[in-house]
VEXLUMKE-870745 format. One record per residue (C-alpha): residue in one letter; x, y, z. Coordinates in steps of 0.05 Angstrom, whole numbers. Last residue first. Layout:
N
a  X  Y  Z .
...
This chain:
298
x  -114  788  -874 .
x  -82  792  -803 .
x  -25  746  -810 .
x  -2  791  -867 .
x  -1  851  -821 .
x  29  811  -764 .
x  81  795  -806 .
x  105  861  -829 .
x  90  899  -762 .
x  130  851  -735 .
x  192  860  -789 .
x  189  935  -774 .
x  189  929  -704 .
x  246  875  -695 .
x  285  922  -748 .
x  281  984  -704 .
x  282  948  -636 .
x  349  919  -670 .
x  382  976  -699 .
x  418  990  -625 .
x  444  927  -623 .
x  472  929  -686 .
x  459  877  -748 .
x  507  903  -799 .
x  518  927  -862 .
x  500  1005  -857 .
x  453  1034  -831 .
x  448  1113  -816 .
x  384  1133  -840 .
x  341  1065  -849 .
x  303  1051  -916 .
x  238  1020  -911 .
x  212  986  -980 .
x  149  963  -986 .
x  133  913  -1043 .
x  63  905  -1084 .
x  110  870  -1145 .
x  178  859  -1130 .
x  216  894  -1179 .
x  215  960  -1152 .
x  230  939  -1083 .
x  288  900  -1109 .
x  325  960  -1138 .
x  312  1007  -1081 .
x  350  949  -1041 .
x  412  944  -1081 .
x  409  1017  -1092 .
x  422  1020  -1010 .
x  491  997  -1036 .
x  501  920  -1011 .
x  572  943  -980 .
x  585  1017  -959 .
x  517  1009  -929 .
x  495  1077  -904 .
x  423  1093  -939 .
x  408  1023  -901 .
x  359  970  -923 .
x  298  933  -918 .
x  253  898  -964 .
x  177  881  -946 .
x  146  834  -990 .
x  68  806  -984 .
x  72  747  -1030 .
x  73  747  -1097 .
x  135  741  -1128 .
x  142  729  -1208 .
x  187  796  -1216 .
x  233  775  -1173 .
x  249  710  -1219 .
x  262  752  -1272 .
x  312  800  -1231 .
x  357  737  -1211 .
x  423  770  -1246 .
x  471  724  -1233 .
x  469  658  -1200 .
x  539  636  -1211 .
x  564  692  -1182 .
x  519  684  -1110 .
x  541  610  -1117 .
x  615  633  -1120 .
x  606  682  -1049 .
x  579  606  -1020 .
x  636  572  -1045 .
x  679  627  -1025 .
x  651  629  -953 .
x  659  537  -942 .
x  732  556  -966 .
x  739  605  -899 .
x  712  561  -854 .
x  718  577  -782 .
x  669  547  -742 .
x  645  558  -661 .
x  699  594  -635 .
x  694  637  -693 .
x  619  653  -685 .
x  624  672  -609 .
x  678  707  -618 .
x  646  754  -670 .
x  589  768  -614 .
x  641  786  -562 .
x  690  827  -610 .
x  625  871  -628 .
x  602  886  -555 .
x  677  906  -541 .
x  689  935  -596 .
x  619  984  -583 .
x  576  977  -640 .
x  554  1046  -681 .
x  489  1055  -699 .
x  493  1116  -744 .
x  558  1099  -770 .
x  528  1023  -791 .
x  586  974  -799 .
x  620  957  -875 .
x  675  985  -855 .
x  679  979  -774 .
x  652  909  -792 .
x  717  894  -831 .
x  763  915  -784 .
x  731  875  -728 .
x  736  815  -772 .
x  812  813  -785 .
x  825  832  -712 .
x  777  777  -687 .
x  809  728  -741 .
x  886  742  -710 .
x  871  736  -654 .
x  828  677  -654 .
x  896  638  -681 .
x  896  626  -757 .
x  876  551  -785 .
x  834  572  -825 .
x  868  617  -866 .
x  857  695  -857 .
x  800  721  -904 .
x  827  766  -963 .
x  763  767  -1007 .
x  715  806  -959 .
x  774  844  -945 .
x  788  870  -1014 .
x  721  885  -1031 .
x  713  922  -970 .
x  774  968  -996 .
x  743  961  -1071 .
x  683  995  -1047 .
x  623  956  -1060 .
x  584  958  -1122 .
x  542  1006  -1162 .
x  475  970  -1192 .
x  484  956  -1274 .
x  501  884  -1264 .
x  425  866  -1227 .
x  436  818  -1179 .
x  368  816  -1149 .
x  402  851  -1075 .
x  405  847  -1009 .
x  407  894  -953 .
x  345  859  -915 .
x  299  816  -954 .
x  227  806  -914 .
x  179  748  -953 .
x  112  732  -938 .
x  66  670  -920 .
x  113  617  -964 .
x  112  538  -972 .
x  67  552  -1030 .
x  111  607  -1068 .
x  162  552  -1072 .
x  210  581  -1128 .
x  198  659  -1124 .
x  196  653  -1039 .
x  249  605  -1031 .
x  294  650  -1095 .
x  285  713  -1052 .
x  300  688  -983 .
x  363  666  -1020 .
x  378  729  -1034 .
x  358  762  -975 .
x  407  710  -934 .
x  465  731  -977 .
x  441  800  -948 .
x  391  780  -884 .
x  333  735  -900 .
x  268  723  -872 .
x  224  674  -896 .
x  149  680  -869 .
x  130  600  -853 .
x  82  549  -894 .
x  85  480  -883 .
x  129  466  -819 .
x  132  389  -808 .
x  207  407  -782 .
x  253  362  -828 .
x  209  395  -884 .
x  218  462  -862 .
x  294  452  -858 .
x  287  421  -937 .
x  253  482  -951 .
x  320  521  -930 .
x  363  476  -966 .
x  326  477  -1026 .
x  345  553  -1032 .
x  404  538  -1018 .
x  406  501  -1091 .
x  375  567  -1122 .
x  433  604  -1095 .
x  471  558  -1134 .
x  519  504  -1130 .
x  588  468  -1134 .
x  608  531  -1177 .
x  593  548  -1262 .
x  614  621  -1279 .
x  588  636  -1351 .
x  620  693  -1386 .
x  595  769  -1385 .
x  661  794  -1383 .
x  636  810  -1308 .
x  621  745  -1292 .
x  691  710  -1329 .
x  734  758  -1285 .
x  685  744  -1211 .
x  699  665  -1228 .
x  773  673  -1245 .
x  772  713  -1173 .
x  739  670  -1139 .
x  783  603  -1147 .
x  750  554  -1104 .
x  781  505  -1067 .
x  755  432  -1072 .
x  686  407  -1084 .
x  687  352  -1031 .
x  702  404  -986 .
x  622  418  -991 .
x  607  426  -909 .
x  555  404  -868 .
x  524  443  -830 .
x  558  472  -756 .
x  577  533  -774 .
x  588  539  -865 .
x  583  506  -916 .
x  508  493  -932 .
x  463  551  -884 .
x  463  546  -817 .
x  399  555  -789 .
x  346  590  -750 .
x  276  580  -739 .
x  231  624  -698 .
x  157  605  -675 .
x  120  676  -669 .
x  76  702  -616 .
x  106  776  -611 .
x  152  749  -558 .
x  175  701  -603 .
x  193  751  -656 .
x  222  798  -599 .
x  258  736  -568 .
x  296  733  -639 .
x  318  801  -646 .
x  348  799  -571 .
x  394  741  -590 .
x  419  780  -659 .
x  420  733  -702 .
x  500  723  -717 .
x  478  647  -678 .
x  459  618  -734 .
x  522  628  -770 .
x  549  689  -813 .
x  597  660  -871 .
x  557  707  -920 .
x  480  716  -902 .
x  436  682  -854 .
x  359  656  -857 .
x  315  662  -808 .
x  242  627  -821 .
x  193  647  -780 .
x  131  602  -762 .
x  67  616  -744 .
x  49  592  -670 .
x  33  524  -658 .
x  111  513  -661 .
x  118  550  -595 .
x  178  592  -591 .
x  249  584  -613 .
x  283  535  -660 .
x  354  508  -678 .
x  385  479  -733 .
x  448  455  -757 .
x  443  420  -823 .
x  464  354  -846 .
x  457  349  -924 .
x  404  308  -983 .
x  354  380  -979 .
x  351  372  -913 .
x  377  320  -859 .
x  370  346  -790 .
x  423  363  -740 .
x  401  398  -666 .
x  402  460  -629 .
């Protein structure tokens, strides 16, 4: 792993495989780090003859963070979005966006798929509708345009995705808060042992734990809005995945952005939910092969 300047800010970054290959470009969703990609995920890609790049996004793991911009008050913000108000934030989706380019830059990579995972999806979207030339294809997994009129999460996830524990918390304490939520928002017919799931969240909080770096981000998903328009304009080869089971990003979400994509394919996944299982991951890994390698080969 090593820091790069992108897009103006120090970004953690790390790549796999041989950069003479075609490049994939992972990007992460809500407070998840680099290292929530699934280990065995990535060596399929590279495996499959692909040069993998991962990142932290803005705010959060080892990237810079925004504290400059002081707390964030999430709730005013999520009132004035659904009264139809307008929700200003320290940035946009559209600005991490940027980010991600500006990781392509630091790397001399000029055209790369652009894979993103929920928060991740949508700013997977905006690379691929604002810098179509940098782009080979786009995959959005359990993510969504935006759209107001799709069904949202439960108000019990709801209420832990906005109740993180403060920063300076003992692991305990954050493994506990975290393993609840996943067994929420988790996939019932992939279920992750506690044990499997406590080691992989350790690894992230041990890492970075910062909760006002997630509200900033969860504020520049509100402050974007609906980002339908913008999916309409995409034209790359698009492949959207998502679960009939998420309790989260409603499989809606994803039905939603296939139909607004133009040429998309849309795979929906019995039993998933919000998560990135172990046992999903020869199912996603083929998926998002047969994706690429289809593109590569036209």
């Amino acid at each position: 792993m090593a820091q790069f300047s992108a897009n103006g800010l120090r970004l953690e970054v790390e790549t796999l495989g041989d950069p003479a290959h075609p490049a994939v470009l992972l990007i992460m969703g809500l407070g998840m780090q680099l290292v929530a990609w699934p280990e065995e995920f990535c060596r399929a890609l590279v495996e499959a003859g692909f040069y993998v790049i991962r990142f932290d996004n803005r705010d959060i793991g080892l990237s810079e963070k925004i504290d400059s911009a002081g707390r964030t008050n999430i709730h005013f913000a999520a009132l004035r979005y659904f009264l139809r108000l307008p929700v200003t934030g320290p940035y946009t989706l559209d600005d991490m966006a940027a980010d991600s380019v500006g990781v392509l830059d630091a790397l001399g990579v000029a055209t790369a798929h652009i894979v993103g995972v929920s928060l991740g999806g949508m700013i997977a979207q905006a690379v691929v509708a604002g810098y179509p030339e940098r782009c080979l294809s786009l995959t959005s997994i359990m993510s969504s345009s935006g759209d107001r009129s799709l069904p949202t999460a439960s108000v019990k996830v709801t209420r832990m995705l906005l109740m993180r524990p403060a920063s300076d918390a003992p692991l305990d304490e954050l493994l506990e808060h975290y393993l609840e939520f996943f067994h929420l928002v988790g996939s019932p017919g992939f279920p992750t042992p506690d044990t499997v799931m406590r080691e992989r969240l350790g690894v992230g909080l041990r890492r970075c734990y910062h909760p006002a770096g997630v509200m900033r981000q969860l504020l520049a998903i509100v402050c974007s809005g609906d980002r339908s328009a913008s999916l309409r304009t995409i034209a790359r080869p698009t492949l959207i995945v998502h679960g009939d089971a998420d309790p989260f990003v409603r499989v809606a979400h994803g039905i939603d952005c296939a139909r607004k994509i133009p040429g998309a394919t849309l795979k929906i996944i019995p039993g998933m939910g919000h998560d990135l299982a172990p046992s999903l991951m020869p199912i996603l890994a083929d998926a998002l092969i047969g994706h690429l390698r289809a593109v590569e080969s036209t």
